[in-house]
TORKOL-4160 file (C-alpha; in steps of 0.2 Angstrom, whole numbers, padded with zeros to 4 digits, m for minus):
417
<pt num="1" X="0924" Y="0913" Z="0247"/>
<pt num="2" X="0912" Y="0913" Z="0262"/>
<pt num="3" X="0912" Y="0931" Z="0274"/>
<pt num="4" X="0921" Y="0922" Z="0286"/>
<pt num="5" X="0936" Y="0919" Z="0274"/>
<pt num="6" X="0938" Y="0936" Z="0269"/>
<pt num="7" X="0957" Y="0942" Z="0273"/>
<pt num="8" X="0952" Y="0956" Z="0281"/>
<pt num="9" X="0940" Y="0951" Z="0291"/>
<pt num="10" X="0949" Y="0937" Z="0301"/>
<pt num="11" X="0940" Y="0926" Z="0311"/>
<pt num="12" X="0937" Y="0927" Z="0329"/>
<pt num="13" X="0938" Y="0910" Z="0339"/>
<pt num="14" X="0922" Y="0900" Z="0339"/>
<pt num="15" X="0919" Y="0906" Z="0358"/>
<pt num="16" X="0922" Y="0922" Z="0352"/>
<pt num="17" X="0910" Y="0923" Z="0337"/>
<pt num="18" X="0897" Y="0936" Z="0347"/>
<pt num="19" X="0885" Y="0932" Z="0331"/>
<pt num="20" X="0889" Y="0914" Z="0331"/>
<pt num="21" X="0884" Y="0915" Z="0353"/>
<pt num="22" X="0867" Y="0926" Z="0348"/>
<pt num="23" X="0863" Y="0912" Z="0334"/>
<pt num="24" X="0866" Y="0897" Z="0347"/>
<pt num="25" X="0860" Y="0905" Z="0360"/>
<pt num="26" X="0842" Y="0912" Z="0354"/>
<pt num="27" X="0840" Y="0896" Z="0343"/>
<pt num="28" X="0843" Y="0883" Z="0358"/>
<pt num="29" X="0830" Y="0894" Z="0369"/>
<pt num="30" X="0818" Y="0891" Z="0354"/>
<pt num="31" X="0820" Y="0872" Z="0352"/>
<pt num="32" X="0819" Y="0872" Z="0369"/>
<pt num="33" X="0802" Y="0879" Z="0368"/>
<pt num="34" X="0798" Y="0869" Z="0355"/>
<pt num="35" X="0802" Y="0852" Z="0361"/>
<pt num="36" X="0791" Y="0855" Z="0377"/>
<pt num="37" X="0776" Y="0856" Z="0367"/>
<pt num="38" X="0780" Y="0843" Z="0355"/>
<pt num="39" X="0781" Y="0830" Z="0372"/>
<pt num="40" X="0767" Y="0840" Z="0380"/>
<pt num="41" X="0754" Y="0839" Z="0365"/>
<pt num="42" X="0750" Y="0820" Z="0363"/>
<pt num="43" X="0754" Y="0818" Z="0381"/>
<pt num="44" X="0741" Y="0828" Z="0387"/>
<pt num="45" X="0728" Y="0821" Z="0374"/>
<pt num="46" X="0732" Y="0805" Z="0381"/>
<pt num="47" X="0731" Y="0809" Z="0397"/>
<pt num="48" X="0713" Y="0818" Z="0396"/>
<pt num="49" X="0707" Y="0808" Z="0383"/>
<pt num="50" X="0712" Y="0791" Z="0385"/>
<pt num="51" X="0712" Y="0788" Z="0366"/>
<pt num="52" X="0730" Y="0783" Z="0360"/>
<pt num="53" X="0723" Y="0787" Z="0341"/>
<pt num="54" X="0719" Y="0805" Z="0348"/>
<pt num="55" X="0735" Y="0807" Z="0353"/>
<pt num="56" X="0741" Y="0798" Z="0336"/>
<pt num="57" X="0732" Y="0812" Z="0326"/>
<pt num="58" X="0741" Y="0826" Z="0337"/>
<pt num="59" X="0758" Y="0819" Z="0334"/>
<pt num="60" X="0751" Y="0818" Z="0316"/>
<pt num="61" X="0747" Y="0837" Z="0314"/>
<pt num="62" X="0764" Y="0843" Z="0323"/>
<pt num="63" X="0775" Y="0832" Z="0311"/>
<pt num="64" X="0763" Y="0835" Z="0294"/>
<pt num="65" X="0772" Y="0851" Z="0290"/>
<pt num="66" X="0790" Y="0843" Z="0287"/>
<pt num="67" X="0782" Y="0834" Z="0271"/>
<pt num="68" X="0771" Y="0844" Z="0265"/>
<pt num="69" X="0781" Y="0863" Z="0268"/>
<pt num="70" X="0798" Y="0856" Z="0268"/>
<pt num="71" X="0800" Y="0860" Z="0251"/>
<pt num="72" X="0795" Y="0876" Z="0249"/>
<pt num="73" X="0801" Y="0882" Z="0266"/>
<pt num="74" X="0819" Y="0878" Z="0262"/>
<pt num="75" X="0819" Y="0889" Z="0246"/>
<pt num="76" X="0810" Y="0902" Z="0255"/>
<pt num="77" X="0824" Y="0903" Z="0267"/>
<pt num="78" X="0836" Y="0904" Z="0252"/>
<pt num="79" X="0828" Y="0918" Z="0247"/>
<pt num="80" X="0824" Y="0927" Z="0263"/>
<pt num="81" X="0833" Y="0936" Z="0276"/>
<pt num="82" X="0837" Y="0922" Z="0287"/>
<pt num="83" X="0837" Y="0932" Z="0303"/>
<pt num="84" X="0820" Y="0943" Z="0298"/>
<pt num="85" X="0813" Y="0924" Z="0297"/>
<pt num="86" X="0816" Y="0917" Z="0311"/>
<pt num="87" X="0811" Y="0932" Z="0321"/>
<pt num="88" X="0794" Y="0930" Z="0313"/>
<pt num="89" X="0792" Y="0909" Z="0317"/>
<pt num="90" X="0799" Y="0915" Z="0334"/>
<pt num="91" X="0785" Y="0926" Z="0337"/>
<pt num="92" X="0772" Y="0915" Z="0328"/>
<pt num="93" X="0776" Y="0900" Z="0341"/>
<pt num="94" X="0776" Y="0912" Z="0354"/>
<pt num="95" X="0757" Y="0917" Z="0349"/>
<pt num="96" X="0753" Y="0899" Z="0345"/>
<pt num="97" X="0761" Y="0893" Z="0362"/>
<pt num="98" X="0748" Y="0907" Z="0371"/>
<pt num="99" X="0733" Y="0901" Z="0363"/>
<pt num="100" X="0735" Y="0886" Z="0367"/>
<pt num="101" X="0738" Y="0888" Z="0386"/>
<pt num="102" X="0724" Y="0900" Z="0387"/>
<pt num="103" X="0711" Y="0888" Z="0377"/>
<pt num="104" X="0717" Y="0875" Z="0391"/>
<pt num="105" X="0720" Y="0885" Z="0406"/>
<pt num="106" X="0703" Y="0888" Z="0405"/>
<pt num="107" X="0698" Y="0872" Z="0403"/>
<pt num="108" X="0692" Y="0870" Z="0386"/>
<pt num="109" X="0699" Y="0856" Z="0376"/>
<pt num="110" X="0694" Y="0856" Z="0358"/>
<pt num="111" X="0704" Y="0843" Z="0347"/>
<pt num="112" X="0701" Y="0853" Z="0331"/>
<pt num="113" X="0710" Y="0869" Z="0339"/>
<pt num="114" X="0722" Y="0857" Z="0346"/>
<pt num="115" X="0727" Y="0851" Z="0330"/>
<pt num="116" X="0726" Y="0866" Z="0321"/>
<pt num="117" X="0740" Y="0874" Z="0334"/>
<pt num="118" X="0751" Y="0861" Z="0332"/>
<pt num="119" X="0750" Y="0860" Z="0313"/>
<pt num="120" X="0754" Y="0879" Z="0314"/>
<pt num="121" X="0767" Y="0878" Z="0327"/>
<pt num="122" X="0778" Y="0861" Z="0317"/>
<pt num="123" X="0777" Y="0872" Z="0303"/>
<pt num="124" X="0786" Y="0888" Z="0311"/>
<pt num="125" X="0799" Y="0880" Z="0321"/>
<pt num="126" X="0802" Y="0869" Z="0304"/>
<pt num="127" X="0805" Y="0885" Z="0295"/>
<pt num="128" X="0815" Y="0892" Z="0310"/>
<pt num="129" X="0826" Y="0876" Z="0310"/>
<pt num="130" X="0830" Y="0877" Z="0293"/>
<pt num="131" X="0836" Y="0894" Z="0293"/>
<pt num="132" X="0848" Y="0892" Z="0306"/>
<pt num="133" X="0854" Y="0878" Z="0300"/>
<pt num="134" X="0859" Y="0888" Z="0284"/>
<pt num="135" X="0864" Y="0900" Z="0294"/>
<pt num="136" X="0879" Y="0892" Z="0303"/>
<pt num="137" X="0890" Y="0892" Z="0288"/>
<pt num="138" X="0888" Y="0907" Z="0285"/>
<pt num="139" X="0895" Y="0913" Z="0302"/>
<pt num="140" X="0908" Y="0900" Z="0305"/>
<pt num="141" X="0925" Y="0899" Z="0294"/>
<pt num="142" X="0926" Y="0881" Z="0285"/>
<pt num="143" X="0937" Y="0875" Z="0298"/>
<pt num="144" X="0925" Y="0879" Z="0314"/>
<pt num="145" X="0913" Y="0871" Z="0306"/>
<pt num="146" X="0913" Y="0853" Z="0313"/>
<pt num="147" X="0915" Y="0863" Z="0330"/>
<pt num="148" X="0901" Y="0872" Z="0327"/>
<pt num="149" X="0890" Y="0860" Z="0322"/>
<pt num="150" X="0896" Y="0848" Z="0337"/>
<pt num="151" X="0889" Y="0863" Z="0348"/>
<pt num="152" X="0872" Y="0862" Z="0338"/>
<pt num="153" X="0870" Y="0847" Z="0340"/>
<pt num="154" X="0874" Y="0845" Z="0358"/>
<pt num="155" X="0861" Y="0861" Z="0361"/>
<pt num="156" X="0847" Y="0852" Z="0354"/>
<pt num="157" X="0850" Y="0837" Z="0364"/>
<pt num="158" X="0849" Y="0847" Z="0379"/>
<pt num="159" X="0833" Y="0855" Z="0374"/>
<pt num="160" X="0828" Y="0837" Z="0373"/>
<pt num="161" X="0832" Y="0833" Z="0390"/>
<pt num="162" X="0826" Y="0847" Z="0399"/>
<pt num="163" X="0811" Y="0848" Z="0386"/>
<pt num="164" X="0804" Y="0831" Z="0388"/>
<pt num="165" X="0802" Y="0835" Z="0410"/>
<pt num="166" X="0798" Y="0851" Z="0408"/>
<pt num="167" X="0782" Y="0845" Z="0398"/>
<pt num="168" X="0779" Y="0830" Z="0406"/>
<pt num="169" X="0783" Y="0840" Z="0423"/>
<pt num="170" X="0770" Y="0856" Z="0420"/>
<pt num="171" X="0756" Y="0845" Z="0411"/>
<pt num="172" X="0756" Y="0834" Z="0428"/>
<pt num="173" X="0752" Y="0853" Z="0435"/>
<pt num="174" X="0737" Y="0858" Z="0423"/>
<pt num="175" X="0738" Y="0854" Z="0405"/>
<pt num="176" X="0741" Y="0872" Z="0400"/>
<pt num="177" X="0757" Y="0875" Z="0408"/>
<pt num="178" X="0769" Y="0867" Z="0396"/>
<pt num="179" X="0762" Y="0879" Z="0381"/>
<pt num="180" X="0764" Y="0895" Z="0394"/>
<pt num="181" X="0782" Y="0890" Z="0397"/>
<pt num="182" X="0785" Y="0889" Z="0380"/>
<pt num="183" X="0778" Y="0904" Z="0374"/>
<pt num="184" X="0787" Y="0914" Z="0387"/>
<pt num="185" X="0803" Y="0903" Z="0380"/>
<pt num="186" X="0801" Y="0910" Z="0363"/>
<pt num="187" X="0800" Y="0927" Z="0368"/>
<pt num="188" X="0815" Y="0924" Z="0375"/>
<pt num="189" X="0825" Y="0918" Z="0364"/>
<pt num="190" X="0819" Y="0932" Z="0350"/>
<pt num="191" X="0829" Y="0946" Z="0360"/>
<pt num="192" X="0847" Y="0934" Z="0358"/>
<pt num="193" X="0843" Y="0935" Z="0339"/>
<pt num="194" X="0838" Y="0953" Z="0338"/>
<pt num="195" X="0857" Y="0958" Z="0347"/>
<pt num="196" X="0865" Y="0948" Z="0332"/>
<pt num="197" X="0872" Y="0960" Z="0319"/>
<pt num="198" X="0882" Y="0950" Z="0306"/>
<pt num="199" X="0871" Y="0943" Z="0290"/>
<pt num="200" X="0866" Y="0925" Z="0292"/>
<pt num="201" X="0870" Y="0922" Z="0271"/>
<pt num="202" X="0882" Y="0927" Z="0260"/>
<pt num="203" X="0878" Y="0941" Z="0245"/>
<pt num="204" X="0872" Y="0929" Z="0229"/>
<pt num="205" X="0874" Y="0935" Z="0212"/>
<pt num="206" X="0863" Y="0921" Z="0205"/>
<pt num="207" X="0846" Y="0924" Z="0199"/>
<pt num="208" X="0832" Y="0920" Z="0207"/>
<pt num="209" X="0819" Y="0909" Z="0197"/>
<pt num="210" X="0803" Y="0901" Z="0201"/>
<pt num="211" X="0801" Y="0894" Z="0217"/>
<pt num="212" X="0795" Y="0877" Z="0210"/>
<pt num="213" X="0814" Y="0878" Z="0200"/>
<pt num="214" X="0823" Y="0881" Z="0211"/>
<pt num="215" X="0815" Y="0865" Z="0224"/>
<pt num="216" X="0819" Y="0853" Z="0208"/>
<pt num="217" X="0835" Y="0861" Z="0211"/>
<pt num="218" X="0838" Y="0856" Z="0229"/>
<pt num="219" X="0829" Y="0838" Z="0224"/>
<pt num="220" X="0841" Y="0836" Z="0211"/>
<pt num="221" X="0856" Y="0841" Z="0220"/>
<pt num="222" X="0851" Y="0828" Z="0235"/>
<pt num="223" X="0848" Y="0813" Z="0218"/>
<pt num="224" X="0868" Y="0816" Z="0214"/>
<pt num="225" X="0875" Y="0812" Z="0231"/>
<pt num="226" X="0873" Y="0794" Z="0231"/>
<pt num="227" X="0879" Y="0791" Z="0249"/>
<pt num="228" X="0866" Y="0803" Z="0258"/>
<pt num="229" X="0854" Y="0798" Z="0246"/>
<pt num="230" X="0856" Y="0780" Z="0252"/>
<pt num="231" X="0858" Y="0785" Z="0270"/>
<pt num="232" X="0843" Y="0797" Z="0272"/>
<pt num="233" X="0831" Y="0783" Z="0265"/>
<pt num="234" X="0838" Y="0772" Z="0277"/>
<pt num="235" X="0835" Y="0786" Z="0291"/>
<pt num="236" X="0818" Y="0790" Z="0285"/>
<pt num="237" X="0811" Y="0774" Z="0291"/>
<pt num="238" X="0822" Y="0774" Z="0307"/>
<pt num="239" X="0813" Y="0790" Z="0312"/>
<pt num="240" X="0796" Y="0783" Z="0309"/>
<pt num="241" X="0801" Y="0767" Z="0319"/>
<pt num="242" X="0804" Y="0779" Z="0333"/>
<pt num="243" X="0790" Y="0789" Z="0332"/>
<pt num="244" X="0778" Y="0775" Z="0333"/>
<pt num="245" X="0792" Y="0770" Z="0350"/>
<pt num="246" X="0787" Y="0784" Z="0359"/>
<pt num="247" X="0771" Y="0782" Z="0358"/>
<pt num="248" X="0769" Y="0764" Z="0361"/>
<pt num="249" X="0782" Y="0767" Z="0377"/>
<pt num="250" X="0769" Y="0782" Z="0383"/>
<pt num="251" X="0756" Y="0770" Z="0381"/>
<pt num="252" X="0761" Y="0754" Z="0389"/>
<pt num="253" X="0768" Y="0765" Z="0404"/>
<pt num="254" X="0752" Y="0773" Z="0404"/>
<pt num="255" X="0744" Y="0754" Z="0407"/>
<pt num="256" X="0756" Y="0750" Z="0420"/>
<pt num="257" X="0750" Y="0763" Z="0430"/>
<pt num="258" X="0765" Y="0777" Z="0427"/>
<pt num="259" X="0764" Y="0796" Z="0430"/>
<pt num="260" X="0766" Y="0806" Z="0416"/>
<pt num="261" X="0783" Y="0813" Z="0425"/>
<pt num="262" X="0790" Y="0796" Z="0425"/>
<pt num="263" X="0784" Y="0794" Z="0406"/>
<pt num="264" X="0795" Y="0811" Z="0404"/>
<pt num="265" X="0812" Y="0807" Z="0414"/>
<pt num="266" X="0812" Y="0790" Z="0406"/>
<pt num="267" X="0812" Y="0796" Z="0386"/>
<pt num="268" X="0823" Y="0810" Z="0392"/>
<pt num="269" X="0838" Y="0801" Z="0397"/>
<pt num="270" X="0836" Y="0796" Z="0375"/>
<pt num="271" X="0841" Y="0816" Z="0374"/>
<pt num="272" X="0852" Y="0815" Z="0389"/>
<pt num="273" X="0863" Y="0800" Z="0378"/>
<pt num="274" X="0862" Y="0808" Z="0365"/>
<pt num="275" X="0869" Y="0824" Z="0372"/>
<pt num="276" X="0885" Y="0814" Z="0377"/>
<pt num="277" X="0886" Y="0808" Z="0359"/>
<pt num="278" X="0885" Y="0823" Z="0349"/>
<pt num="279" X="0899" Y="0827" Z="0361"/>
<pt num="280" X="0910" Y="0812" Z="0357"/>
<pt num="281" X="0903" Y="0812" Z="0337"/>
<pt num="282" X="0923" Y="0821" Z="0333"/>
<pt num="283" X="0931" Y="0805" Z="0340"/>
<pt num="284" X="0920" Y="0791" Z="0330"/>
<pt num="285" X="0923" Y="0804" Z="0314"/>
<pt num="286" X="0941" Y="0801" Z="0316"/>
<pt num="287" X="0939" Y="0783" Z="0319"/>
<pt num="288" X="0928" Y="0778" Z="0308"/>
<pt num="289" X="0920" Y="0779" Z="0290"/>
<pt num="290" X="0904" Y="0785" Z="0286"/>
<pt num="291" X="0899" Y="0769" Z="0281"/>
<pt num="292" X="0904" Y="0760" Z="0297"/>
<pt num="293" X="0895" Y="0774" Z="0308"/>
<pt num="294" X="0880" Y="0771" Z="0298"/>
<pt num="295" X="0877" Y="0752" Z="0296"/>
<pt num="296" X="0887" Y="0750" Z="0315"/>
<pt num="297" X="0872" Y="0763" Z="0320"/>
<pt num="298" X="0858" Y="0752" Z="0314"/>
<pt num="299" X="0862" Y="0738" Z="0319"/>
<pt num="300" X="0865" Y="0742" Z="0339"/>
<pt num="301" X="0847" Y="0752" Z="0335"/>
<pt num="302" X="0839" Y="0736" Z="0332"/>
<pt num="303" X="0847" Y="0726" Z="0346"/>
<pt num="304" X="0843" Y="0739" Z="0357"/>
<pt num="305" X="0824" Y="0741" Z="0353"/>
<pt num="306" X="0819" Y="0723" Z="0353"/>
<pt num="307" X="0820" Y="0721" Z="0373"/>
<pt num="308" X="0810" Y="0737" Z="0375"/>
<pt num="309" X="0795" Y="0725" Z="0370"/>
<pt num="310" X="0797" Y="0717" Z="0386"/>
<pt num="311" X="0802" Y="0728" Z="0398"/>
<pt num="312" X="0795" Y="0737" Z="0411"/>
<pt num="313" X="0808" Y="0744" Z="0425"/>
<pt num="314" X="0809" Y="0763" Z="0420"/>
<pt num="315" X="0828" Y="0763" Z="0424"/>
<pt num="316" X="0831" Y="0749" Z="0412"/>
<pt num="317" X="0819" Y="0757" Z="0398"/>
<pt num="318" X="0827" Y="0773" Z="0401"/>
<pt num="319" X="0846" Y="0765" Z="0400"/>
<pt num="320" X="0840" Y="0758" Z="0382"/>
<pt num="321" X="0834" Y="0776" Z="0377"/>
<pt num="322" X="0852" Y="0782" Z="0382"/>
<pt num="323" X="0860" Y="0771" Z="0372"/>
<pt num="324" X="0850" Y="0774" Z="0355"/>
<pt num="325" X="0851" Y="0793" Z="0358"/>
<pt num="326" X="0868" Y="0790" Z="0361"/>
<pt num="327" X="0870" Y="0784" Z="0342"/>
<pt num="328" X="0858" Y="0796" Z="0336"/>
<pt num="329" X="0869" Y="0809" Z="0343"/>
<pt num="330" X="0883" Y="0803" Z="0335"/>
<pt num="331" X="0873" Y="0802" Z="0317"/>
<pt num="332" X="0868" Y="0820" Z="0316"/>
<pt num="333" X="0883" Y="0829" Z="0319"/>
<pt num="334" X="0892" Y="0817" Z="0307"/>
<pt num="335" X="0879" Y="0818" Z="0295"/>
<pt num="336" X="0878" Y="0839" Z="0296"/>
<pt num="337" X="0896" Y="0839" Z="0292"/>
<pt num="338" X="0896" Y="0832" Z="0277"/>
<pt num="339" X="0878" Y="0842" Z="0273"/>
<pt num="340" X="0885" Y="0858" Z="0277"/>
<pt num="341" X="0905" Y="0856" Z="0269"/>
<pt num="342" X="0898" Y="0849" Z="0252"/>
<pt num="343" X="0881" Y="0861" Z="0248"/>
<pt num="344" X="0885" Y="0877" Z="0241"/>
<pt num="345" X="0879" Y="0894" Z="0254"/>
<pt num="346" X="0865" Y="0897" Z="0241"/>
<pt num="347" X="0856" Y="0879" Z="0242"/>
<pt num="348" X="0858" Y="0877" Z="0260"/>
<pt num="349" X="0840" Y="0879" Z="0264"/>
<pt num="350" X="0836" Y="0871" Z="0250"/>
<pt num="351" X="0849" Y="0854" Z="0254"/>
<pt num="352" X="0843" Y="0854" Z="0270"/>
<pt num="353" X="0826" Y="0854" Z="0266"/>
<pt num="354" X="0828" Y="0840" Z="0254"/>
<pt num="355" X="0837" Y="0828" Z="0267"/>
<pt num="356" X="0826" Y="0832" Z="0282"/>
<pt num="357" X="0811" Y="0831" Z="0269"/>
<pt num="358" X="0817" Y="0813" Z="0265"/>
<pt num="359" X="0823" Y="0809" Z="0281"/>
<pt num="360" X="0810" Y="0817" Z="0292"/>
<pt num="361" X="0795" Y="0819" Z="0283"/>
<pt num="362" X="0788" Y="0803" Z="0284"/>
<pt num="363" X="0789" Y="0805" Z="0302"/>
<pt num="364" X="0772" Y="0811" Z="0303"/>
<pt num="365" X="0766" Y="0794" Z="0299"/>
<pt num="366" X="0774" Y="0786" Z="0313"/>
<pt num="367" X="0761" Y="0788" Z="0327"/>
<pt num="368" X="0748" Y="0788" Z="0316"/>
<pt num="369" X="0754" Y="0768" Z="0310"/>
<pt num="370" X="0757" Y="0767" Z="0330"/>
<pt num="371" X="0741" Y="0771" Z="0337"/>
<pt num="372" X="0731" Y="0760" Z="0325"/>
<pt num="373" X="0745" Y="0746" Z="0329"/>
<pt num="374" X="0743" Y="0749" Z="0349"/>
<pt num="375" X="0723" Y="0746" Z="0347"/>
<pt num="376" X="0723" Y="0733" Z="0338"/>
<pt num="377" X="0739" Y="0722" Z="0345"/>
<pt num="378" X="0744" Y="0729" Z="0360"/>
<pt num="379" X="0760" Y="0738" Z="0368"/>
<pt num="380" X="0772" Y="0722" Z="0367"/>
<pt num="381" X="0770" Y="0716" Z="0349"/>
<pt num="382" X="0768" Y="0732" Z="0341"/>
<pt num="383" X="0786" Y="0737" Z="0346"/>
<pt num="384" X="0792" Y="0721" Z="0340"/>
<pt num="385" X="0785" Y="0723" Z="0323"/>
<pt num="386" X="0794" Y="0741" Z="0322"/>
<pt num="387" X="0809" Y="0732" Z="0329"/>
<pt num="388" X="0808" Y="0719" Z="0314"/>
<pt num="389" X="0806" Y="0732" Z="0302"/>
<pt num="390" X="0821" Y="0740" Z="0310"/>
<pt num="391" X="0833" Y="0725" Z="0308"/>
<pt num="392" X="0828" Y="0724" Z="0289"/>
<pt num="393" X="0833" Y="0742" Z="0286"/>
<pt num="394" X="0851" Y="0738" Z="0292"/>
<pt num="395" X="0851" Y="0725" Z="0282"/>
<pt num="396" X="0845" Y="0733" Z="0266"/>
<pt num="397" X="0856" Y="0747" Z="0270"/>
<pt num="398" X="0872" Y="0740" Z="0270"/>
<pt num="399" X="0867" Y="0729" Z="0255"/>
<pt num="400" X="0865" Y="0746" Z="0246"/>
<pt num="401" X="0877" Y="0750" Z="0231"/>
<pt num="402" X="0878" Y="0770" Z="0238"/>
<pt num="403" X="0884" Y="0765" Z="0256"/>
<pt num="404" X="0893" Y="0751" Z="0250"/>
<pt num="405" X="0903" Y="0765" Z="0238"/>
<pt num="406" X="0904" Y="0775" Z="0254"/>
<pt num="407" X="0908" Y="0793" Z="0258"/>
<pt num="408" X="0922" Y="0804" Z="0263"/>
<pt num="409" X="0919" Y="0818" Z="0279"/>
<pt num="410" X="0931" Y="0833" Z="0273"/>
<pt num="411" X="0943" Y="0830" Z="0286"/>
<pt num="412" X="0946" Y="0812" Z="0280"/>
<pt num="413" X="0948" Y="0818" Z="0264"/>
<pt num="414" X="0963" Y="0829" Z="0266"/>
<pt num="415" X="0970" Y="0814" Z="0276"/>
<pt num="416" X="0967" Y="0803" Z="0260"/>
<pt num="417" X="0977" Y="0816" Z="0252"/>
């Protein structure tokens, strides 16, 4: 029985939940901050440099920590106080996000510093993400859930739409800017979480063991779910396909002769679509089986990307953006569903942190694979090799014996029932 079940504690409504509101609140302030400087840092590499690889190796060092500290940092926030943790990575990227801006503001730009800040400052707001993400079950009754998460994910989109133009925006300013905002930002947002009063996990009465026991734990618990297991490998090389997309729009735009503000409303109408599809996600759950989301998804991912190659209209590049964000949308609240309803409160960090290890961590590769493929073949052909790549992942995937097998989201299984 989770605190919110208790009997004598009944449930407010969702809008009600004051801890749920601090939670959401002080968290979307933080991603907020966050994906400013994740568009701002190999944007305004690029932009100073000239050197697409430069910006690679940015991009590199900001996504590194979700495969190497993934791991660890999801049995560390089953351990910790989830709150008392994200209050500390909140004040770290605050400090990060000040360096930075003062390093630049005063015009020094040092690649070893910059990439030194970003390693720090992916690997605190991974910690933060997956603490929250624990969190949420914890606040919510079982029946909220899918509401909850729906919210989630729709804040983070939002973040990414106001994100992307605010870095794009500030850098076009004075390259400092975007890391000034975002400090401020994290500041913020550490007064929302500090009004929260409610525990962010549940009292455990299991023991805890070595930390290297208890990641085989989480590893082991992600190998038994054949459906995710199966999915996240699919997502995994969707994520570095993107990555490496990003980077080769930035640069071809950048070769037409694009401002960095036109670079930054174009990949943020991608958060704007998917903002609209978290929001519809509910319906497509209720329509559809996992298995059709996914393969359905994979398949419109490819036929979308394999225009961008020759496209150079920033409307009709940004209406491709909307329309994959739109799917991706729709993905992750379907996908941290079923996460959230099927882990146990005391391996949540660690579930999450195996899925977004799997499905995320190789994501660090993608503009490194990107900036070597740009030098050497160009804008145009680079995206449609990732596009290739792309259509042989849907393919693969829906050939796969765990899709195939399918899975159930807990509101379909009642129906079954």
């Amino acid at each position: 029985m989770t605190l919110a079940e208790k009997p004598t504690d009944p449930p407010a409504p969702l809008q009600h939940n004051r801890d749920f509101r601090m939670l959401w609140s002080g968290a979307g302030l933080a991603l907020l901050g966050g994906r400013t400087t994740a568009f701002a840092y190999p944007l305004m590499v690029l932009w100073t440099t000239g050197s697409s690889r430069a910006a690679g190796l940015i991009g590199f060092a900001l996504l590194l920590p979700l495969l190497l500290l993934q791991l660890p940092g999801g049995a560390l926030v089953d351990r910790c106080d989830r709150r008392r943790l994200m209050l500390f990575c909140g004040a770290g990227s605050a400090l990060v996000g000040a360096g930075v801006a003062a390093a630049l503001l005063s015009g020094t730009i040092w690649l070893p510093h910059l990439l030194a800040s970003a390693f720090a400052e992916g690997s605190l707001m991974m910690l933060y993400q997956l603490a929250e993400r624990a969190a949420v079950p914890a606040l919510v009754t079982p029946e909220q859930l899918p509401a909850a998460l729906v919210r989630n994910e729709a804040r983070t989109r939002a973040a990414s739409v106001l994100g992307q133009p605010m870095g794009s925006g500030l850098a076009g300013v004075s390259a400092g800017l975007p890391f000034l905002f975002a400090s401020l930002v994290h500041v913020a947002s550490l007064g929302f979480l500090a009004r929260a009063r409610g525990p962010f996990q549940e009292t455990s009465d299991i023991p805890r063991r070595s930390l290297a026991s208890e990641m085989r734990e989480g590893l082991t618990w992600l190998w038994g779910q054949r459906f995710l297991r199966a999915v996240i490998a699919a997502v995994a090389v969707t994520n570095v396909l993107f990555q490496g997309l990003n980077l080769a729009v930035m640069a071809a735009m950048k070769g037409d002769g694009r401002s960095a503000l036109s670079i930054g409303l174009v990949t943020m109408l991608s958060g704007a679509g998917g903002l609209v599809g978290s929001l519809t996600a509910g319906r497509w759950m209720r329509w559809c089986t996992m298995r059709t989301l996914v393969v359905s998804g994979l398949v419109v991912w490819t036929v979308l990307m394999v225009p961008v190659a020759g496209l150079h209209h920033a409307v009709a590049l940004g209406a491709l953006f909307a329309a994959s964000g739109y799917v991706g949308g729709v993905f992750n609240v379907a996908a941290g569903v079923l996460l959230s309803s099927t882990a146990p409160d005391h391996m949540q960090g660690r579930a999450n942190s195996v899925v977004i290890l799997v499905g995320s961590g190789a994501m660090a590769v993608g503009p490194l694979i990107a900036g070597y493929l740009l030098e050497a073949v160009g804008s145009p052909r680079t995206i449609l090799i990732l596009s290739a790549v792309m259509g042989v992942t849907a393919v693969l995937t829906a050939l796969s014996p765990g899709v195939r097998a399918g899975a159930a989201l807990p509101h379909q299984e009642k129906a079954a029932a």
